[in-house]
Structure formats: structure tokens, C-alpha cells
N, CA, C and O atoms as a GROMACS GRO file, in nm:
protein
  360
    1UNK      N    1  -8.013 -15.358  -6.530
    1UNK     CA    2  -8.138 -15.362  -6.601
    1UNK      C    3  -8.177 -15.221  -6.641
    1UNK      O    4  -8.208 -15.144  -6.550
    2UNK      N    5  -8.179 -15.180  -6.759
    2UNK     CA    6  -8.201 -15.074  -6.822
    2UNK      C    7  -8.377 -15.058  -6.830
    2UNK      O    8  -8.460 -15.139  -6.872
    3UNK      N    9  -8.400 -14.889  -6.758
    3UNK     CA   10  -8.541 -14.870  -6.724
    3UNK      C   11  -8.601 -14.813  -6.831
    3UNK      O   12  -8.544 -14.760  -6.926
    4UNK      N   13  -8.782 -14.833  -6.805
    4UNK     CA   14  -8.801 -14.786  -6.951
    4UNK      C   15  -8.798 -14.638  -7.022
    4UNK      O   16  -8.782 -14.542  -6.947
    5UNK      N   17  -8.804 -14.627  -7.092
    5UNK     CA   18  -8.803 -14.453  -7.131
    5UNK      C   19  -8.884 -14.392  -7.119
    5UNK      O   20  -8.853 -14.282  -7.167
    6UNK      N   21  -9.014 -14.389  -7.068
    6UNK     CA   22  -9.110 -14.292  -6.998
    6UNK      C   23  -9.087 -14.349  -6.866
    6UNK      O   24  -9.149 -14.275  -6.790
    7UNK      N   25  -9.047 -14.415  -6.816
    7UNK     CA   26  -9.089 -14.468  -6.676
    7UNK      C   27  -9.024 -14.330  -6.608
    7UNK      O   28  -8.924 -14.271  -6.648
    8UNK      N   29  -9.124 -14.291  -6.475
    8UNK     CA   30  -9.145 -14.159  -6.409
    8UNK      C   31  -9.061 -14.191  -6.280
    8UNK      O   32  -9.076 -14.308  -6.244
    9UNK      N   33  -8.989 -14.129  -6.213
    9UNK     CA   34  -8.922 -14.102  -6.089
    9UNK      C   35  -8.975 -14.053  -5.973
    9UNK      O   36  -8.941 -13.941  -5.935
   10UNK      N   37  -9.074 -14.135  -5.895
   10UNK     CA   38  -9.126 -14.091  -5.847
   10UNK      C   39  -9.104 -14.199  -5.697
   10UNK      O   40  -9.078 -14.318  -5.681
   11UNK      N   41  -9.143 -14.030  -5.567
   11UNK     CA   42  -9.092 -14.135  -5.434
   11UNK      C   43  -9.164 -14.261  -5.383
   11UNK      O   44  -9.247 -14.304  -5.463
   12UNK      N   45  -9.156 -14.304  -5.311
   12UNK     CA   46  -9.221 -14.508  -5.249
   12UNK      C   47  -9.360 -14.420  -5.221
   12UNK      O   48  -9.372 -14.321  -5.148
   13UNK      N   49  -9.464 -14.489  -5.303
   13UNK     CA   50  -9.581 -14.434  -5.268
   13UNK      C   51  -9.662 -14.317  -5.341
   13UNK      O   52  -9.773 -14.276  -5.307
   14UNK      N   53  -9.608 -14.286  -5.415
   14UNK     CA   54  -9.658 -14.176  -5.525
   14UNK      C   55  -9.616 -14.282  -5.664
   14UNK      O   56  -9.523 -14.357  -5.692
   15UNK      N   57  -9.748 -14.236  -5.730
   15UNK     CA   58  -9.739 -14.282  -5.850
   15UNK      C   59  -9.781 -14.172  -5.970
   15UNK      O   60  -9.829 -14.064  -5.935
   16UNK      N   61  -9.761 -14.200  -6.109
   16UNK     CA   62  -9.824 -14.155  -6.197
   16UNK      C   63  -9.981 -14.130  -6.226
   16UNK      O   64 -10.042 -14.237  -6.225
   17UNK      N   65 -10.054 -14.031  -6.249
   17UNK     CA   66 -10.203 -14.021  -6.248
   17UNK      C   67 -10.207 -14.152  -6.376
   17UNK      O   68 -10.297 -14.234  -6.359
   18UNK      N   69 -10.139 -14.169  -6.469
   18UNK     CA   70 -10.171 -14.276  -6.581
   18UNK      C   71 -10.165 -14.410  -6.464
   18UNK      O   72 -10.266 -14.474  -6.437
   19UNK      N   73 -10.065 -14.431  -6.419
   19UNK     CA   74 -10.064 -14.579  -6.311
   19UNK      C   75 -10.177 -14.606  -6.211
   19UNK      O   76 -10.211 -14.715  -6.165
   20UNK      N   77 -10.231 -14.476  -6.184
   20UNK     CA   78 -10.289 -14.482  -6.083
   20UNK      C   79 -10.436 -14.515  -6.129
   20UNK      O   80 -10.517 -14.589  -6.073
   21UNK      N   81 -10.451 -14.434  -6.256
   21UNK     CA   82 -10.617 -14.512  -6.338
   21UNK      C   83 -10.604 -14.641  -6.399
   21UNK      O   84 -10.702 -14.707  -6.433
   22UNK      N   85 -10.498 -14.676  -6.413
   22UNK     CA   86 -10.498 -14.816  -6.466
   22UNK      C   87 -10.540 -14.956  -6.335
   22UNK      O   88 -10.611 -15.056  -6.337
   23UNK      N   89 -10.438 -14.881  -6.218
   23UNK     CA   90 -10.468 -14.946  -6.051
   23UNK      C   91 -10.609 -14.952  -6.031
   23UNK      O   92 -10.661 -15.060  -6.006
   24UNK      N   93 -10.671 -14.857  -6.039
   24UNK     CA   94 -10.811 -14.830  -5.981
   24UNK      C   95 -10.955 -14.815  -6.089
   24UNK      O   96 -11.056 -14.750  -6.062
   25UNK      N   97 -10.931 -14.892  -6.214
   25UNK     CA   98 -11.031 -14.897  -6.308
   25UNK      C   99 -11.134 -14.903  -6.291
   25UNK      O  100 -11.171 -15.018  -6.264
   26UNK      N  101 -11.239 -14.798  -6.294
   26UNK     CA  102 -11.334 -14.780  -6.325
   26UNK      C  103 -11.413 -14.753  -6.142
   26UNK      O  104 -11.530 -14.787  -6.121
   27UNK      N  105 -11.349 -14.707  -6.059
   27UNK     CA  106 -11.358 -14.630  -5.974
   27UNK      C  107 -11.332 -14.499  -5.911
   27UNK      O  108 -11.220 -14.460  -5.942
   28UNK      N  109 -11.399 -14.409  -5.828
   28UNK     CA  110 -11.354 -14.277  -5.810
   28UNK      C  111 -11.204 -14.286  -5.684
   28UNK      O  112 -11.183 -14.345  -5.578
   29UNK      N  113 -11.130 -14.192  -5.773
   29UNK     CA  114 -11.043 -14.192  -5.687
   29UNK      C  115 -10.986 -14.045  -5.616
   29UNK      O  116 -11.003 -13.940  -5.677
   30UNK      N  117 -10.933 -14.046  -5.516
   30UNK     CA  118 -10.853 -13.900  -5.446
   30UNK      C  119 -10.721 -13.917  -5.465
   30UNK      O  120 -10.668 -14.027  -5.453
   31UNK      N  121 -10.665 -13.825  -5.491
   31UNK     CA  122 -10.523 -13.828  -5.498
   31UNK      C  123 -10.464 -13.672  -5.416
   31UNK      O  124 -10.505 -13.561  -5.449
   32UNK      N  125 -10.366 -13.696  -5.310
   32UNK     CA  126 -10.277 -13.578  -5.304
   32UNK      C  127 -10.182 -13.569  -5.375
   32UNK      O  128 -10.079 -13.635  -5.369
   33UNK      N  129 -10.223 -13.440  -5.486
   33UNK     CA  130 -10.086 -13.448  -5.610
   33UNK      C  131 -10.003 -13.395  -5.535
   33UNK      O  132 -10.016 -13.304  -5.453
   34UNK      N  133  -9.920 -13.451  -5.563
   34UNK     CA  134  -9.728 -13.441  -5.524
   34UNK      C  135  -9.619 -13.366  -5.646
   34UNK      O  136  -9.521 -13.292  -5.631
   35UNK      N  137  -9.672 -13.411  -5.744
   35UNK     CA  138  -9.630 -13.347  -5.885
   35UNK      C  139  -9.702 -13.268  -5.943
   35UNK      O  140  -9.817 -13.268  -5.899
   36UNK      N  141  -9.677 -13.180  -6.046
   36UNK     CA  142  -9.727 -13.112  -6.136
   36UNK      C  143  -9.629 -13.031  -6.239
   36UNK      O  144  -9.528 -12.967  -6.210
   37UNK      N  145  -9.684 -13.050  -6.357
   37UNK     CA  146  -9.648 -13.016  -6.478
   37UNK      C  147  -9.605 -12.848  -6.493
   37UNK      O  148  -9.656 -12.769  -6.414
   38UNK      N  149  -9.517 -12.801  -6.589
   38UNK     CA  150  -9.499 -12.656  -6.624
   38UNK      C  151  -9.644 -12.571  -6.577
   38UNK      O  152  -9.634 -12.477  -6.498
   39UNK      N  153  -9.785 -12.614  -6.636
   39UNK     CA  154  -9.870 -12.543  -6.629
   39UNK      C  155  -9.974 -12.538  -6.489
   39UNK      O  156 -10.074 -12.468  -6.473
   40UNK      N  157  -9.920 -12.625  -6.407
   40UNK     CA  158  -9.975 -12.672  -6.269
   40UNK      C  159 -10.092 -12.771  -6.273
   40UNK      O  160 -10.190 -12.788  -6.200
   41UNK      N  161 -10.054 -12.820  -6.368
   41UNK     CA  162 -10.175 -12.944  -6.396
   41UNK      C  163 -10.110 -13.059  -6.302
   41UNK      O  164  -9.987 -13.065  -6.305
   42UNK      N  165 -10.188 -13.161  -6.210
   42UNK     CA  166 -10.130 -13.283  -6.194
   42UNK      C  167 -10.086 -13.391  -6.281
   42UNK      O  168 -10.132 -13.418  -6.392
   43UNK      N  169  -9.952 -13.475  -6.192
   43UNK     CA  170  -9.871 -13.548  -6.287
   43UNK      C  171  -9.880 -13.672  -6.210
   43UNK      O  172  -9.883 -13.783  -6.262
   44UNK      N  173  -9.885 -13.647  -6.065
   44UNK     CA  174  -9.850 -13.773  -5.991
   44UNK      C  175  -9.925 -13.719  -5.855
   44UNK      O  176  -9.976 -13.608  -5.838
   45UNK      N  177  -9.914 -13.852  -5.744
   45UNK     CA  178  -9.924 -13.796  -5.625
   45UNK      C  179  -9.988 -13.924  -5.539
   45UNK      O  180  -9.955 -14.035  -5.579
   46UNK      N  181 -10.048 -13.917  -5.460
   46UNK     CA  182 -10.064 -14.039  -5.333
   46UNK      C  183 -10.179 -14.070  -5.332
   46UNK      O  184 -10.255 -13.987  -5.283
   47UNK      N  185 -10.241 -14.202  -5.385
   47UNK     CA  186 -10.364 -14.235  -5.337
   47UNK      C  187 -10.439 -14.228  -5.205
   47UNK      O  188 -10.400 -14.306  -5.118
   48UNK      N  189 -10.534 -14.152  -5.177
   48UNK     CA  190 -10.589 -14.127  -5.030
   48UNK      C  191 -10.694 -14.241  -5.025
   48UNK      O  192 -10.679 -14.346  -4.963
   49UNK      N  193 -10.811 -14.202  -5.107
   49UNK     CA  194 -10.923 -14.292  -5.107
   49UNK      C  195 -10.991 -14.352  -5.293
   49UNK      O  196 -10.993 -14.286  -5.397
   50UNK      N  197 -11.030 -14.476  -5.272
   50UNK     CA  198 -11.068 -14.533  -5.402
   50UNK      C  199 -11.215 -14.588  -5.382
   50UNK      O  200 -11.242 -14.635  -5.271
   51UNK      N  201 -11.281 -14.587  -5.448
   51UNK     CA  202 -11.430 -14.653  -5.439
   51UNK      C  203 -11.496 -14.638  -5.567
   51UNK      O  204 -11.470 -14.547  -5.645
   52UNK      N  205 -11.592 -14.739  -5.588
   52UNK     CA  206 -11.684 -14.724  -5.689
   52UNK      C  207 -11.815 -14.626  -5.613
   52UNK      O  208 -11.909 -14.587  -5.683
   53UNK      N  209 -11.809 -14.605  -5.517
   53UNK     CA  210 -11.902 -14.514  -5.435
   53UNK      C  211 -11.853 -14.399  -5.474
   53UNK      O  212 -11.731 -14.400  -5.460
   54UNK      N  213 -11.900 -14.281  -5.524
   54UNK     CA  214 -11.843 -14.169  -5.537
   54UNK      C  215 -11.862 -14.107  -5.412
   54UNK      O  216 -11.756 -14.110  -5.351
   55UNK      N  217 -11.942 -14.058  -5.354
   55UNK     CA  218 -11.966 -14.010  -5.223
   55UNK      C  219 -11.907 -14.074  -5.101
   55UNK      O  220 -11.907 -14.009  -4.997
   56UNK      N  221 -11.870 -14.165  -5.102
   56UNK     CA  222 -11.782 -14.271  -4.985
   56UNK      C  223 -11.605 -14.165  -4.992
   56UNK      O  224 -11.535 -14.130  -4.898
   57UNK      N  225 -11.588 -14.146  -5.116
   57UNK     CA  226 -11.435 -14.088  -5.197
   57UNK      C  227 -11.474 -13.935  -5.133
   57UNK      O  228 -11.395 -13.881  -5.056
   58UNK      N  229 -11.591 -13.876  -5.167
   58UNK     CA  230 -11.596 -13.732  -5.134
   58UNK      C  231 -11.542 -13.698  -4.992
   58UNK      O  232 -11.449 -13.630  -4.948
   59UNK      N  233 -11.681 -13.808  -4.919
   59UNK     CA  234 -11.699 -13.763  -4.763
   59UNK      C  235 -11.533 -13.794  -4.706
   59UNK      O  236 -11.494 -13.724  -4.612
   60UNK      N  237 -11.426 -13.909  -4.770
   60UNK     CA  238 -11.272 -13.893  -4.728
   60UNK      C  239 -11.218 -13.784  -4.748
   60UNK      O  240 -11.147 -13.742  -4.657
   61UNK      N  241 -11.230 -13.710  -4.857
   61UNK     CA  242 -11.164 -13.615  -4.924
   61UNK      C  243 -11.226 -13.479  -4.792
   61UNK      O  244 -11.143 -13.420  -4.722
   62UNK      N  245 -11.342 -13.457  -4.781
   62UNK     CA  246 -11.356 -13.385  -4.677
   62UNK      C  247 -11.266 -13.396  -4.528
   62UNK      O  248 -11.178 -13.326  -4.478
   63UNK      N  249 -11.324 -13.501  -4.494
   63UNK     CA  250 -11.236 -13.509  -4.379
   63UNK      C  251 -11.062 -13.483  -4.397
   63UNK      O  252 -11.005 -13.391  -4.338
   64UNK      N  253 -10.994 -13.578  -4.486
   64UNK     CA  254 -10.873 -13.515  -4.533
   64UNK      C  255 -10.847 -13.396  -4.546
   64UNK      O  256 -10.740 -13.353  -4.503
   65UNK      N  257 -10.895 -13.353  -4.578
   65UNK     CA  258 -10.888 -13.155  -4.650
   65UNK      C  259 -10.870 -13.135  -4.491
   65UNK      O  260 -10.754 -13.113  -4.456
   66UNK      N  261 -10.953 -13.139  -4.405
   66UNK     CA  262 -10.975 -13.068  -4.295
   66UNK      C  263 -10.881 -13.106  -4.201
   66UNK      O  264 -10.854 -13.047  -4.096
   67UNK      N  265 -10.828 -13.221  -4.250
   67UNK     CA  266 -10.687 -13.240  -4.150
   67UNK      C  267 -10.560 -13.182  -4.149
   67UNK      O  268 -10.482 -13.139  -4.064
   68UNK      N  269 -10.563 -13.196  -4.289
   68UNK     CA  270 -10.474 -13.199  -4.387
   68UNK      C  271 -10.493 -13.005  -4.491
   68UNK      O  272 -10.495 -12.993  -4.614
   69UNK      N  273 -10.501 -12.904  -4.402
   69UNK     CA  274 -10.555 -12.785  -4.517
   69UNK      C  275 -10.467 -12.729  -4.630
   69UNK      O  276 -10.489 -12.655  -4.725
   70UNK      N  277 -10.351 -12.797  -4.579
   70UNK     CA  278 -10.237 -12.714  -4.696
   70UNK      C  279 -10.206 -12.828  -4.862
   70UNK      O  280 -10.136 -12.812  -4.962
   71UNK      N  281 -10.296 -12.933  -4.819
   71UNK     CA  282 -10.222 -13.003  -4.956
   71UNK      C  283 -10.337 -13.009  -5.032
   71UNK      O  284 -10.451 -12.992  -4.988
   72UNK      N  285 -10.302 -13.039  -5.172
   72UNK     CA  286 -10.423 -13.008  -5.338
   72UNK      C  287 -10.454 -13.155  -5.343
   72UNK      O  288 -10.366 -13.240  -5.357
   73UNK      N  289 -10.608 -13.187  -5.330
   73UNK     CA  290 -10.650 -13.308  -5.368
   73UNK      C  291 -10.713 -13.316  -5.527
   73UNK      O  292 -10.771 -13.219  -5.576
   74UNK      N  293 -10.697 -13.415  -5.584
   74UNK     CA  294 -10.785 -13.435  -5.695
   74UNK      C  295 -10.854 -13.518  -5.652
   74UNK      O  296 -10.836 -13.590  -5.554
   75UNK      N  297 -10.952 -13.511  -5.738
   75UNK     CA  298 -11.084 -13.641  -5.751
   75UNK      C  299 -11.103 -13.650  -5.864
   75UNK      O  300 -11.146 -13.547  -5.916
   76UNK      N  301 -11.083 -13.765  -5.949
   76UNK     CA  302 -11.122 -13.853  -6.066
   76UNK      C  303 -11.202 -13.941  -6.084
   76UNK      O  304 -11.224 -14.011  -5.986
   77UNK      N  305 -11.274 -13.972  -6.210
   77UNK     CA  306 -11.299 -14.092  -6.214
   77UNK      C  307 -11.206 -14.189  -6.320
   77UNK      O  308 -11.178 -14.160  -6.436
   78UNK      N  309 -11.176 -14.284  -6.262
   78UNK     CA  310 -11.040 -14.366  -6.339
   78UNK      C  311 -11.180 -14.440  -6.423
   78UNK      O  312 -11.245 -14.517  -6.353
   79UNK      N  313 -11.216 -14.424  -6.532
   79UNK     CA  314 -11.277 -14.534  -6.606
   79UNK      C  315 -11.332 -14.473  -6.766
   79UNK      O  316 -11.264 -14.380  -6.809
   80UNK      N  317 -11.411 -14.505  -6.827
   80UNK     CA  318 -11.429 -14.455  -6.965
   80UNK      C  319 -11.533 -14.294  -6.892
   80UNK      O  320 -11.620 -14.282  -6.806
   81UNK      N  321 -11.473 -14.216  -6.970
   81UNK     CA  322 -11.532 -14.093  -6.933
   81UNK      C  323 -11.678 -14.051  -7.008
   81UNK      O  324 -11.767 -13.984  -6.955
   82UNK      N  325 -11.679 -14.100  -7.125
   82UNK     CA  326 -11.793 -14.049  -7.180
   82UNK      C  327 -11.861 -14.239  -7.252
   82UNK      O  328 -11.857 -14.292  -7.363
   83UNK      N  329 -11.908 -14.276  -7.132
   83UNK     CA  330 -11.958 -14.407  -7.196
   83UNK      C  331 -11.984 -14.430  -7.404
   83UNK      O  332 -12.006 -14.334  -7.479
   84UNK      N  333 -11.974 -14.570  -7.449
   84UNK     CA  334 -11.966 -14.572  -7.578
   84UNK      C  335 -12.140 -14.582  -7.613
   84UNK      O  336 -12.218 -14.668  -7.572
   85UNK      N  337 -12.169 -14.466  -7.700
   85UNK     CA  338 -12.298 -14.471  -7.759
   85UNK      C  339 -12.358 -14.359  -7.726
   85UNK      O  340 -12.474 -14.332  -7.759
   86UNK      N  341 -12.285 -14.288  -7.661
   86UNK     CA  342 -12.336 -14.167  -7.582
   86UNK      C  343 -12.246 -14.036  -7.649
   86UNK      O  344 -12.126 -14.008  -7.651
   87UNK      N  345 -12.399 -13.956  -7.716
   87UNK     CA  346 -12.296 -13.861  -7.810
   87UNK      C  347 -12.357 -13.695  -7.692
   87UNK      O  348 -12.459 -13.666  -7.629
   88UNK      N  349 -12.234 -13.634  -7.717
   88UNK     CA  350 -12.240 -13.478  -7.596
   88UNK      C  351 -12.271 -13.414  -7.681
   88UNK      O  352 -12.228 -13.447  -7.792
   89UNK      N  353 -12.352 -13.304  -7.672
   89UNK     CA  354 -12.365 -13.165  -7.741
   89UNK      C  355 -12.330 -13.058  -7.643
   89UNK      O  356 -12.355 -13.036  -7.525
   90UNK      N  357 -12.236 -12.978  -7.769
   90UNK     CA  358 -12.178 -12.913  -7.674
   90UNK      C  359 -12.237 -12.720  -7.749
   90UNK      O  360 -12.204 -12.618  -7.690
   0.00000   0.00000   0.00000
């Protein structure tokens, strides 16, 4: 079975930051990136904590950090970033 042509190589348990907002729509999520791009941007990495609570996601991410001091967490929100009807001035 021939795989698809973006499909990412990644180990049991790490996924793509694209897979991982599609998994967790429209909730905040933590991730320990595992990957990163030429410019050190994240690419991939391990879901820690997910919630529509943003602060439920933080207060994990704290405790994690503090267990855990050597690895890079992100925090996202997997969902529409700038709601529709809503114009930014920048």
C-alpha cells in the first residue's frame, strides 16, 4: 500500500501540529514538540494536555515544565483564530 505524499514520519505517539488541530478542534492544546523545522519553528510532537478550559491546559503545562525542565512546550489554540466578522487593526 503506497503512502501518501505528505504523510509525515513520525514515532507511535507524536503527531503532526496539522493532525493534532484537526484531533482537538476548537480546544487549547499543549504539545511537547519533538520536531522542528530548518528555522526552529514546531512541526510535530506529543500531546500532553487538551481542554476547552484554557487555564485547566496552562495549570498542566506548569506542572509539566516543572517535572519535565529540559523539554519545549507549545500551547495553541486548535480552532478558528480570528473568529468570522471580526476585523483586527493592526
Amino acid at each position: 500500500m503506497a503512502r501518501k505524499k505528505n504523510a509525515a514520519r513520525f514515532p507511535q505517539g507524536v503527531a503532526s501540529l496539522e493532525q493534532i488541530e484537526a484531533q482537538y478542534a476548537d480546544q487549547w492544546v499543549l504539545v511537547e514538540e519533538t520536531h522542528w523545522n530548518k528555522r526552529g519553528q514546531p512541526l510535530a510532537g506529543r500531546v500532553i494536555a487538551h481542554s476547552q478550559d484554557k487555564e485547566t491546559v496552562v495549570e498542566t503545562g506548569v506542572q509539566y515544565g516543572k517535572q519535565h525542565p529540559d523539554v519545549q512546550l507549545f500551547l495553541f489554540y486548535a480552532g478558528e483564530k480570528i473568529p468570522e466578522g471580526v476585523v483586527v487593526l493592526l
